[in-house]
C-alpha positions as CSV (number, residue, x, y, z in Angstrom):
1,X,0.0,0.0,0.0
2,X,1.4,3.3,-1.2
3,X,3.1,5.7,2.1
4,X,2.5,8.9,2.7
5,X,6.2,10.7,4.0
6,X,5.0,14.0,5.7
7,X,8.7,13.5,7.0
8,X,10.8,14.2,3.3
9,X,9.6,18.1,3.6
10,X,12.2,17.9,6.5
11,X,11.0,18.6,10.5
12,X,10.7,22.1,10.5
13,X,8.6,22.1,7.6
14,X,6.2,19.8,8.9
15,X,5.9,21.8,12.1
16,X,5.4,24.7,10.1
17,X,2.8,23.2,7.8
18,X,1.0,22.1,10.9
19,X,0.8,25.1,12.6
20,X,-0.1,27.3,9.9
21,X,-3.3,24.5,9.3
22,X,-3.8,24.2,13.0
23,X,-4.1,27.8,13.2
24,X,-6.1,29.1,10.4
25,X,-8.6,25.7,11.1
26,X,-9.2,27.3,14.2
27,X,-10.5,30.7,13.5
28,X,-14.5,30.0,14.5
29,X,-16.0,32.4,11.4
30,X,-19.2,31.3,12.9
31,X,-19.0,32.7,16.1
32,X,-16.8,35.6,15.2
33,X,-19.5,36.4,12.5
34,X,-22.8,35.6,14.6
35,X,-21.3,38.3,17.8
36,X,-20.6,41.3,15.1
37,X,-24.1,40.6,13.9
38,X,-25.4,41.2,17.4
39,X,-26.7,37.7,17.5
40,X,-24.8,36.4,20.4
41,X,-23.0,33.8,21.6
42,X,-23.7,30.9,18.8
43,X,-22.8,28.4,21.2
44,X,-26.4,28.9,23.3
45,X,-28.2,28.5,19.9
46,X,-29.6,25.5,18.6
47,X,-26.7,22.3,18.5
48,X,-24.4,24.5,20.2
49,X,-22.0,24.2,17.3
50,X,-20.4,27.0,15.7
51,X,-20.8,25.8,12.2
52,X,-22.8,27.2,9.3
53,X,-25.8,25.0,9.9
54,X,-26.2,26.1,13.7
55,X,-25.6,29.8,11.9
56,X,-28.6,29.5,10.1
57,X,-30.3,28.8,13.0
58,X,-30.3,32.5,13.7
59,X,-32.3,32.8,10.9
60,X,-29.6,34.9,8.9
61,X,-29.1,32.7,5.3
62,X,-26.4,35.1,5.0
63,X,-24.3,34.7,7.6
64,X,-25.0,31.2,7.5
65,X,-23.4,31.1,3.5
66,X,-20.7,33.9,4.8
67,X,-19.6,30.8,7.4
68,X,-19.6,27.7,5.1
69,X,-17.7,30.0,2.8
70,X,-15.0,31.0,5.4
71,X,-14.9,27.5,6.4
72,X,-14.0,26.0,3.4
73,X,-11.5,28.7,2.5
74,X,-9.6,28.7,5.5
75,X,-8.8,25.1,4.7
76,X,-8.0,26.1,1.6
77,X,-5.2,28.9,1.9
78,X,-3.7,26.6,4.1
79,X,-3.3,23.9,1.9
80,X,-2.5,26.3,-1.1
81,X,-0.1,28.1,0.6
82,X,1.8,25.1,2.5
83,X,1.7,23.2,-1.4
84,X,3.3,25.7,-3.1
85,X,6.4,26.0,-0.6
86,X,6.9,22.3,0.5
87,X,5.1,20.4,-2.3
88,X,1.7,18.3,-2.5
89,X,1.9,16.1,0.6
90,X,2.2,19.6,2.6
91,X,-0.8,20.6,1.2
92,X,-2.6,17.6,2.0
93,X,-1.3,18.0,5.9
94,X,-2.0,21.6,6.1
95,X,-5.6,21.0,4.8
96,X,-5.5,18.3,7.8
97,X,-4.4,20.6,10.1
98,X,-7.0,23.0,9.4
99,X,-9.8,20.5,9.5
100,X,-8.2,18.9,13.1
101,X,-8.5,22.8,14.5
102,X,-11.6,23.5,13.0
103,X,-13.1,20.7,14.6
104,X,-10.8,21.5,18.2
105,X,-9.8,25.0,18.0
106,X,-8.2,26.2,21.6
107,X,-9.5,29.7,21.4
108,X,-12.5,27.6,22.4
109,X,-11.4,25.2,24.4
110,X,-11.5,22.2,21.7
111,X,-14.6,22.6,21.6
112,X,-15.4,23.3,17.4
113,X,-17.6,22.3,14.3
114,X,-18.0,18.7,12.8
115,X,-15.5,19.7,9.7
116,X,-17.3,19.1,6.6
117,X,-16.8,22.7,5.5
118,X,-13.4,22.6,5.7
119,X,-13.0,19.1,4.4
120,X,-14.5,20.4,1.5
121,X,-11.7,23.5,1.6
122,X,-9.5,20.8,1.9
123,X,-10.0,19.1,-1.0
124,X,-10.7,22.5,-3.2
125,X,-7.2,22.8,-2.1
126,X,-5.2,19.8,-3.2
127,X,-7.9,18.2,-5.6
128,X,-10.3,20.5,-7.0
129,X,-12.2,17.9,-9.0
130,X,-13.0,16.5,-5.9
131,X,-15.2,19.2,-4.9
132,X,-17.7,18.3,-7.9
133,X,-17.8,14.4,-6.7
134,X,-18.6,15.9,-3.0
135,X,-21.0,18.2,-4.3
136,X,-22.7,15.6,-6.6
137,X,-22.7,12.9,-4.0
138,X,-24.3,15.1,-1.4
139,X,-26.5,16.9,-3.7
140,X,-27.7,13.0,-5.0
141,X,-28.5,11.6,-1.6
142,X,-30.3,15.1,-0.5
143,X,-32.3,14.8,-3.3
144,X,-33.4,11.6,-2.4
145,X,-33.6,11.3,1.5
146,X,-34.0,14.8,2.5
147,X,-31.1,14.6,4.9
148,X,-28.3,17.0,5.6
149,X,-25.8,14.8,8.0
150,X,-26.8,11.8,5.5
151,X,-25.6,13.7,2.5
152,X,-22.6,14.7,4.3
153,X,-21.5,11.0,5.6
154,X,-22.2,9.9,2.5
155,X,-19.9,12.4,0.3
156,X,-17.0,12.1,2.7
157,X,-17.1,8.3,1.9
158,X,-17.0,8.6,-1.8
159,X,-14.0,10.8,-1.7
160,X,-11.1,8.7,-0.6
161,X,-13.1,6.0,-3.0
162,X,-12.8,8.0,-6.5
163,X,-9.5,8.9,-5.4
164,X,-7.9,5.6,-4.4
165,X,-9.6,4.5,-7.9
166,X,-8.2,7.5,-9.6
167,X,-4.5,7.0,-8.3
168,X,-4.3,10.0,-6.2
169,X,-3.0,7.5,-2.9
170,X,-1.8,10.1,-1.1
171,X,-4.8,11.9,-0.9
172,X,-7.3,8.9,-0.4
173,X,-5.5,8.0,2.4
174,X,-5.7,11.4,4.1
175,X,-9.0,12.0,3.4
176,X,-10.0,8.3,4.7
177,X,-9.0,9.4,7.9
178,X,-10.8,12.6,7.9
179,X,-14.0,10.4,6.8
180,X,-13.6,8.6,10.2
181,X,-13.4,11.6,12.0
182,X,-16.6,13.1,10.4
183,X,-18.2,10.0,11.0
184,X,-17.5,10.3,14.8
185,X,-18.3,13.8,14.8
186,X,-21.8,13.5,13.6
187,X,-22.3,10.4,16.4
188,X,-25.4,12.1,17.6
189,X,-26.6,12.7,13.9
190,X,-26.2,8.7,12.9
191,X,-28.1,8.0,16.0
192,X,-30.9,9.9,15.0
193,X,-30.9,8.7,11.3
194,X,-31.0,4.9,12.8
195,X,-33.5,5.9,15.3
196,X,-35.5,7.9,12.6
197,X,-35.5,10.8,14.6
198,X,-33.1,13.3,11.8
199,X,-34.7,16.5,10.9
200,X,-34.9,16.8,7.9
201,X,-33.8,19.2,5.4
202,X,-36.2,22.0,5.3
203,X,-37.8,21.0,8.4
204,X,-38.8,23.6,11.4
205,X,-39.0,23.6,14.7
């Protein structure tokens, strides 16, 4: 099975590359963005989460898109940035990094989103085309069960798969285990779907 050597960039590199992911993961746009808004804390609203789907809890579609946006891109520059210094396999770390402090940033005491925003920055950092398979993945199984987390699980799954099959290793293998975290980060969600007890998309109160 192909390896992926975070290690050839050299130590200071990686520690670099990490801490610039770790770093601009954490920035919570959500909360940041929901307090200049006069909303309040974000965290006392709905799931607690700081996320773009507790954001549009508010009721503000804007700020809501504003977060998923901010989200993604934060991901994003990180990977772009650490790629085009140290090579590929920095960008995929980076983008890592800045998923692994979205989801535990300490400005907030580890206490963060579930990550699918910036996995998706991740991967409109180091495989572009990827974005279109998450999109049409979770657009698909929206269309079809009406569910939000459901959509998400499943894209996050078909990821590493079209790009084991398309010989981007590396990057299957990253992206496999940011699939497992998702996948424990939206515990609560899967529970629900089994239980039927998921709100749907669309779906108040």
């Amino acid at each position: 099975m192909p390896s992926v050597n975070f290690l050839a960039i050299g130590w200071p590199a990686v520690i670099a590359v990490l801490s610039l992911g770790y770093l601009l993961g954490s920035i919570p746009f959500g909360l940041v963005l929901t307090r200049m808004a006069g909303l309040g804390d974000l965290r006392s609203i709905g799931s607690g989460n700081i996320g773009a789907t507790n954001v549009l809890r508010t009721g503000n579609k804007k700020l809501a898109a504003a977060t998923l946006l901010l989200d993604a891109l934060k991901a994003t520059i990180a990977a772009v940035i650490a790629q085009a210094v140290f090579g590929a396999n920095a960008g995929l770390l980076a983008g890592f990094a800045a998923f692994i402090g979205h989801l535990f940033p300490i400005w907030l005491g580890f206490k963060g989103g579930k990550g699918v925003a910036t996995y998706i920055g991740t991967l409109l950092g180091v495989a572009p085309l990827m974005v279109l398979v998450f999109a049409a993945a979770w657009l698909s199984v929206a269309f079809l069960s009406r569910y939000s987390s459901l959509s998400a699980l499943v894209a996050t799954l078909v990821v590493p798969v079209v790009l084991w099959f398309t010989g981007s290793h590396e990057a299957a293998i990253v992206t496999i285990v940011m699939t497992a975290i998702t996948y424990w980060r939206h515990k609560a969600n899967i529970e629900r779907l089994i239980a039927g007890t998921e709100s749907k998309i669309g779906q108040k109160g």
